[in-house]
C-alpha positions as CSV (number, residue, x, y, z in Angstrom):
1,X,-11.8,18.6,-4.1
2,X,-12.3,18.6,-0.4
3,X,-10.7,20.7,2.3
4,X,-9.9,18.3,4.9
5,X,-9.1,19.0,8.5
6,X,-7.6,15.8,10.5
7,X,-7.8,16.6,14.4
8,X,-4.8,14.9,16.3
9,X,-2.9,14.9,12.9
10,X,0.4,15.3,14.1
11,X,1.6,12.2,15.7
12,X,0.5,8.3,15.4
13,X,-2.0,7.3,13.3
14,X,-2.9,11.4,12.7
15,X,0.1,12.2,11.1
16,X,0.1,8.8,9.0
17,X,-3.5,9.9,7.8
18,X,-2.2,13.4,6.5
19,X,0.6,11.8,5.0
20,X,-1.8,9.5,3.1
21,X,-4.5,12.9,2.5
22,X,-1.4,15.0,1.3
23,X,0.7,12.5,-1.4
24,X,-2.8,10.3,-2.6
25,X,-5.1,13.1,-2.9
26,X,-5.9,16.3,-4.9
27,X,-7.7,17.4,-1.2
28,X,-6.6,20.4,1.0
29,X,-6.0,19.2,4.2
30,X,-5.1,20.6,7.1
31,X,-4.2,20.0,10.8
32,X,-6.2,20.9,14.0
33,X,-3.8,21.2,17.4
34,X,-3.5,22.3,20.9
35,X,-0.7,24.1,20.0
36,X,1.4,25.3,16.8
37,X,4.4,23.1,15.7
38,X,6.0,25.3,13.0
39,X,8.9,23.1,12.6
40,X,6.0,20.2,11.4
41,X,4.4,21.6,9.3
42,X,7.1,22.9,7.5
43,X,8.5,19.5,7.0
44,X,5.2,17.9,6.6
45,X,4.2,20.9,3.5
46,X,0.6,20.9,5.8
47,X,-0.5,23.9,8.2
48,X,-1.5,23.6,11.5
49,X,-4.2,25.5,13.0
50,X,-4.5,25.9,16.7
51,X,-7.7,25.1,18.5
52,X,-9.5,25.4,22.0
53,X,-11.3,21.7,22.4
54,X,-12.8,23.4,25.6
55,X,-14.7,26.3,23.7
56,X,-17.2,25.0,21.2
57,X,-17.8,28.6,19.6
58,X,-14.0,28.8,18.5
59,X,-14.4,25.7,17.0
60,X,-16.5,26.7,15.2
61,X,-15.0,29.6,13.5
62,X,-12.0,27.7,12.8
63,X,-14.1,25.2,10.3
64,X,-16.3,27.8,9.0
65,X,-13.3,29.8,8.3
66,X,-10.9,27.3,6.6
67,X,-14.1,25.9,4.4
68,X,-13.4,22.6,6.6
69,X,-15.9,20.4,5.1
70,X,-14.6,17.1,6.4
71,X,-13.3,16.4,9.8
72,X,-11.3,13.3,10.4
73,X,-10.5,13.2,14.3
74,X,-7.7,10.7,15.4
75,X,-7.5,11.8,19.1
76,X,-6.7,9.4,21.0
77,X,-9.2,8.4,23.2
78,X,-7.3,7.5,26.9
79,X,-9.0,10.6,28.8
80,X,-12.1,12.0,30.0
81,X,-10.2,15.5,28.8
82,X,-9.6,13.8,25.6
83,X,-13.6,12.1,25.0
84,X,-15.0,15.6,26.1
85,X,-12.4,17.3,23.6
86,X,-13.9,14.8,20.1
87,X,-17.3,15.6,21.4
88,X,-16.9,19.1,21.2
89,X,-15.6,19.0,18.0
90,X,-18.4,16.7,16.8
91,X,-20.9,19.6,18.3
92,X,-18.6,22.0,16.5
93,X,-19.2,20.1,13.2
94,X,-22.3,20.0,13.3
95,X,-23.2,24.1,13.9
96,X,-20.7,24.6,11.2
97,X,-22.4,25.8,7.9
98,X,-19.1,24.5,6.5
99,X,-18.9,21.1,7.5
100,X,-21.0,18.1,6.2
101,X,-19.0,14.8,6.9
102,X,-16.7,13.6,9.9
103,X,-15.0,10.3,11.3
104,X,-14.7,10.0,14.2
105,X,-11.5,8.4,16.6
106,X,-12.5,4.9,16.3
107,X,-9.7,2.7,14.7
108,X,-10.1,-0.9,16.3
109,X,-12.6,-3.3,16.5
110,X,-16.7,-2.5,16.9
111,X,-16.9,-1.8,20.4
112,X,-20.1,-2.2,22.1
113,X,-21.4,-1.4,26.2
114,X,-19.4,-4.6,27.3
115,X,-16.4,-3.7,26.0
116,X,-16.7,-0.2,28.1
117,X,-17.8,-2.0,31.2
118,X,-14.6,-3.6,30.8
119,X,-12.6,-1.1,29.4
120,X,-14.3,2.5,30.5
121,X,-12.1,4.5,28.0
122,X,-14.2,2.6,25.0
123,X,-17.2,4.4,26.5
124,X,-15.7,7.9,25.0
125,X,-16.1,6.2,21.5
126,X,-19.6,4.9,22.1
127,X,-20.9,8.8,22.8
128,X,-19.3,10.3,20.1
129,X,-21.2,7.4,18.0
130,X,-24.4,8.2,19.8
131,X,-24.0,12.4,19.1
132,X,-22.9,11.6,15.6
133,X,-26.3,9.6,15.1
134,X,-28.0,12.6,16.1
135,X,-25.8,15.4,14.4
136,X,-27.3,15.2,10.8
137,X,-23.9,15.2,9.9
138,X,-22.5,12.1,7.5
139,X,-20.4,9.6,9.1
140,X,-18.4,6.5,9.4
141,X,-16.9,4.6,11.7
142,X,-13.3,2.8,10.5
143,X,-12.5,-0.7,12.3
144,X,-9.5,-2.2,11.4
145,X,-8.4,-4.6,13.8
146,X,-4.8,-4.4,15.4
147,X,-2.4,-2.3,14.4
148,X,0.4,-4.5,12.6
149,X,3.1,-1.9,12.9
150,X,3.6,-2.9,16.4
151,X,5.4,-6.0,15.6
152,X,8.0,-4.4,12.7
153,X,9.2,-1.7,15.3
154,X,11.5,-0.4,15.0
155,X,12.5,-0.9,11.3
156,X,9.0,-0.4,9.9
157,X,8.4,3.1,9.1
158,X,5.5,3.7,11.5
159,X,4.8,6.8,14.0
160,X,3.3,4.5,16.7
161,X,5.0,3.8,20.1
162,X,5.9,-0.1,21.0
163,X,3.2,-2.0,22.4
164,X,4.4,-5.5,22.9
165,X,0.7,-7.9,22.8
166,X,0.9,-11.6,22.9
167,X,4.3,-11.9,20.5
168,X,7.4,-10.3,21.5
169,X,9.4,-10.3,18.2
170,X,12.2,-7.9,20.4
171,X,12.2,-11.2,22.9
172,X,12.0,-14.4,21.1
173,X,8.8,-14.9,23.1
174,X,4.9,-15.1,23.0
175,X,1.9,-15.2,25.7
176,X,-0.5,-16.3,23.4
177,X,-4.5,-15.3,24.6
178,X,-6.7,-18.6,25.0
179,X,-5.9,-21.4,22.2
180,X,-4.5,-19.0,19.4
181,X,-6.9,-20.2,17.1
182,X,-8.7,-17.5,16.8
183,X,-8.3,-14.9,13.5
184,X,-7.7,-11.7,14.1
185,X,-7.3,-8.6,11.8
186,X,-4.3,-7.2,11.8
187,X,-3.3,-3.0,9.7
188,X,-0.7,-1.2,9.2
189,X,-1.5,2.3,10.0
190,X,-0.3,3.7,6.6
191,X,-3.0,1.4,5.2
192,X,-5.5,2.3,7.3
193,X,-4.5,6.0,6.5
194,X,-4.9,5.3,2.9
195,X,-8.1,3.7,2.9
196,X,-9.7,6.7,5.2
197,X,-8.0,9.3,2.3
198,X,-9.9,7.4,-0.6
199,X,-13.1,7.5,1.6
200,X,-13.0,11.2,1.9
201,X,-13.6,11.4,-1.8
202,X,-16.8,8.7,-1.8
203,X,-20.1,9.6,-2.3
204,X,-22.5,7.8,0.7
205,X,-20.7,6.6,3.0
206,X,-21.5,3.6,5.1
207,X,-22.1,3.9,9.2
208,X,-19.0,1.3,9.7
209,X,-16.2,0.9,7.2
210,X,-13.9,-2.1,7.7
211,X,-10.6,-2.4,6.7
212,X,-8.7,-6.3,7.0
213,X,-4.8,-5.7,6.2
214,X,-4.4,-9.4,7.2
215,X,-6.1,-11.8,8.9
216,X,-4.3,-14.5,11.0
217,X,-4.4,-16.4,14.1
218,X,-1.6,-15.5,16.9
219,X,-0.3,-19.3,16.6
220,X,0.1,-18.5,12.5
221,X,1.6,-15.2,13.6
222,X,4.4,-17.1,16.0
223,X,4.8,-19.7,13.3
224,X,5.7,-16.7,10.6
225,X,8.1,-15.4,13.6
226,X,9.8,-18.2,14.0
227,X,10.4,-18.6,10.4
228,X,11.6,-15.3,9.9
229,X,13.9,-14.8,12.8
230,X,15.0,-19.1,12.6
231,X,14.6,-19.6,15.7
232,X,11.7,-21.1,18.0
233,X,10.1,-19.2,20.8
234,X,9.3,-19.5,24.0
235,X,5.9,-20.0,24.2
236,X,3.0,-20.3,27.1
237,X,-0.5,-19.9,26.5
238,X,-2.5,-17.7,28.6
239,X,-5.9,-19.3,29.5
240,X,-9.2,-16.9,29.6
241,X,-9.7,-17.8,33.3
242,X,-6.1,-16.5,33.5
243,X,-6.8,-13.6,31.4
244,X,-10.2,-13.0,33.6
245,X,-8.0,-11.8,36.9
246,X,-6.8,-9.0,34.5
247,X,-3.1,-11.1,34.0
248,X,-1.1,-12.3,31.6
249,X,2.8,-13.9,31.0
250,X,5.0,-11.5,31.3
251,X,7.2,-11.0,28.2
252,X,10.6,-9.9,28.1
253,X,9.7,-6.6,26.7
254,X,7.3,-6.1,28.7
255,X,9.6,-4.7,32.5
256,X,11.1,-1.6,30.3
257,X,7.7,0.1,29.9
258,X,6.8,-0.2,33.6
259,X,8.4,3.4,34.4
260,X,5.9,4.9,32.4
261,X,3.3,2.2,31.9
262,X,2.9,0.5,35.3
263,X,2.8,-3.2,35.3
264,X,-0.4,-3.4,36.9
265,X,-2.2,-0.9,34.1
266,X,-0.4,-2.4,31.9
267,X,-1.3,-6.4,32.3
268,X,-5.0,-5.1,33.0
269,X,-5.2,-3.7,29.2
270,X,-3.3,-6.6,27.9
271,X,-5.4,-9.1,29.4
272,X,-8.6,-7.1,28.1
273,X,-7.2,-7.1,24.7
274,X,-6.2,-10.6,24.8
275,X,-9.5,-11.9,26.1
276,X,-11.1,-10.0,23.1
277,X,-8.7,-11.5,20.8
278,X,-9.8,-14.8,22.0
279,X,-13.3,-14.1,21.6
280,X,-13.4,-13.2,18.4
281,X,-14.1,-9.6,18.6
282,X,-11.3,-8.9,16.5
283,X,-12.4,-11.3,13.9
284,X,-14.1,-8.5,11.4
285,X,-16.2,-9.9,8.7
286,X,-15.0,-9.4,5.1
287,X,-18.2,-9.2,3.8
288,X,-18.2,-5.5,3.0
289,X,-15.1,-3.9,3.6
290,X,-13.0,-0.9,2.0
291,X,-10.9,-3.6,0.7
292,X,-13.4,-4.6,-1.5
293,X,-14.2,-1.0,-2.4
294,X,-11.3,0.3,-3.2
295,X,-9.7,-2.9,-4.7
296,X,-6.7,-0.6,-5.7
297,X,-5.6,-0.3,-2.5
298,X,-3.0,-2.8,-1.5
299,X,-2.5,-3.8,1.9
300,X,0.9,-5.1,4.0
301,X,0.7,-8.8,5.3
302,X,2.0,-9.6,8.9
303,X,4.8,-11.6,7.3
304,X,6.1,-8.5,4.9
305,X,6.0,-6.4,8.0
306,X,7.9,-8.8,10.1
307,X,10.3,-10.2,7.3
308,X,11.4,-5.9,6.8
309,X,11.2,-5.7,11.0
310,X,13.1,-8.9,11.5
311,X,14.6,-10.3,9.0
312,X,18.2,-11.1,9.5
């Protein structure tokens, strides 16, 4: 049995991942925070510890002291103040006479130094690959595609906030990247979360794990839309010299966000996504994945997740 600490654990993909830890496991498993949420971890049945991400040495003690010997860190990356914070905590793991194995906040596709030219928040995953390689600790990186829960909101149960790419299900509408032939993997996050809980009790783990809930392209994915909701959308196709200016369609879901998600941020991350859609970057191989490894382990298909979300 492992004692298990999952940094970021509770909101989003963190709190899915303790969820997963807590009813699939016979691990301990805790949570690190900024701050203490009493009311959470009640509910939840899982403490939460507080931690510093600015001081390294407290860090440490908190591992070392809870017998932490596997760190699973789902902070979202979106920050300098965020990237610093996983990197400490990697340094952290590593002095800790505790703590052997760590994943880092990776969670999408394999990211390389073109995708952070493009995208500079991507270059906060590419360190904590780099200090990883160097820790001596044991690690793996999880890429699972896109998260499907996105396009089941709000009746899906998922703790992720809408994010409206290419299909609006809401809006009866679509901006599809490029041609739309192009697969892309697709996870629910309470897959995902199940996967990286049967990892924690593997022996040698791999540098990358994959995970492929489902694997379709985004016309297939309109197609099963328009099946499931009987209706046909309104479709455009946005073309890769479009999506190179950093714009896409607007969708109709799309003007509610702008108060908090301004529409020119906003169509500059679409676009990026889109364009890596379209490339193929989101196409992971299924030559060796966690699927195959923990055959067991059944995932969600778009269409379930959009027949529970939409279904009339």
């Amino acid at each position: 049995m492992a004692i298990v600490a999952v940094s970021g654990g509770s909101g989003k993909l963190g709190r899915a991942v303790v969820e997963a830890l807590r009813d699939n496991t016979n691990h301990s498993v805790i949570i690190l925070g900024r701050s203490a949420n009493d009311e959470l971890s009640k509910e939840i049945a899982v403490p939460i510890v507080t931690v510093d991400y600015s001081n390294v040495e407290s860090l440490v003690t908190v591992l070392e002291a809870n017998k932490i010997g596997t760190v699973i860190s789902t902070i979202a990356i979106t920050t300098d103040d965020a990237n610093a914070s996983q990197l400490n905590l990697i340094e952290a793991a590593t002095r800790s006479s505790a703590t052997m194995r760590f994943i880092p906040s990776e969670f999408g596709i394999i990211y390389t130094e073109a995708h952070a030219q493009v995208l500079p928040l991507v270059k906060g995953k590419l360190d904590a690959t780099k200090k990883l390689r160097s820790s001596g600790l044991e690690f793996t990186m999880v890429s699972n595609g896109f998260f499907m829960d996105y396009y089941g909101l709000p009746k899906v149960k998922s703790y992720q906030q809408p994010f409206v790419l290419a299909v609006d299900m809401a809006g009866d509408a679509a901006a599809i990247p490029g041609s739309g032939n192009t697969p892309v993997v697709f996870t629910h996050t309470f897959d995902v979360a199940k996967f990286v809980a049967a990892l924690v009790g593997q022996e040698g783990w791999a540098e990358r794990s994959i995970i492929i809930g489902d694997k379709k392209t985004w016309n297939e994915v309109v197609a099963i839309a328009e099946d499931v909701k009987g209706i046909k959308f309104n479709v455009t196709h946005d073309s890769e010299e479009t999506l190179k200016t950093f714009q896409v369609t607007e969708l109709p879901s799309h003007p509610p966000v702008y108060p908090f998600f301004p529409k020119e941020q906003l169509q500059y991350i679409l676009a990026t996504f889109g364009t890596w859609t379209a490339a193929g970057d989101f196409n992971l191989s299924e030559q060796d994945t966690l699927n195959n490894r923990f055959p067991e382990i059944k995932t969600v298909s778009i269409n379930e997740v959009l027949q529970q979300g939409w279904k009339a």
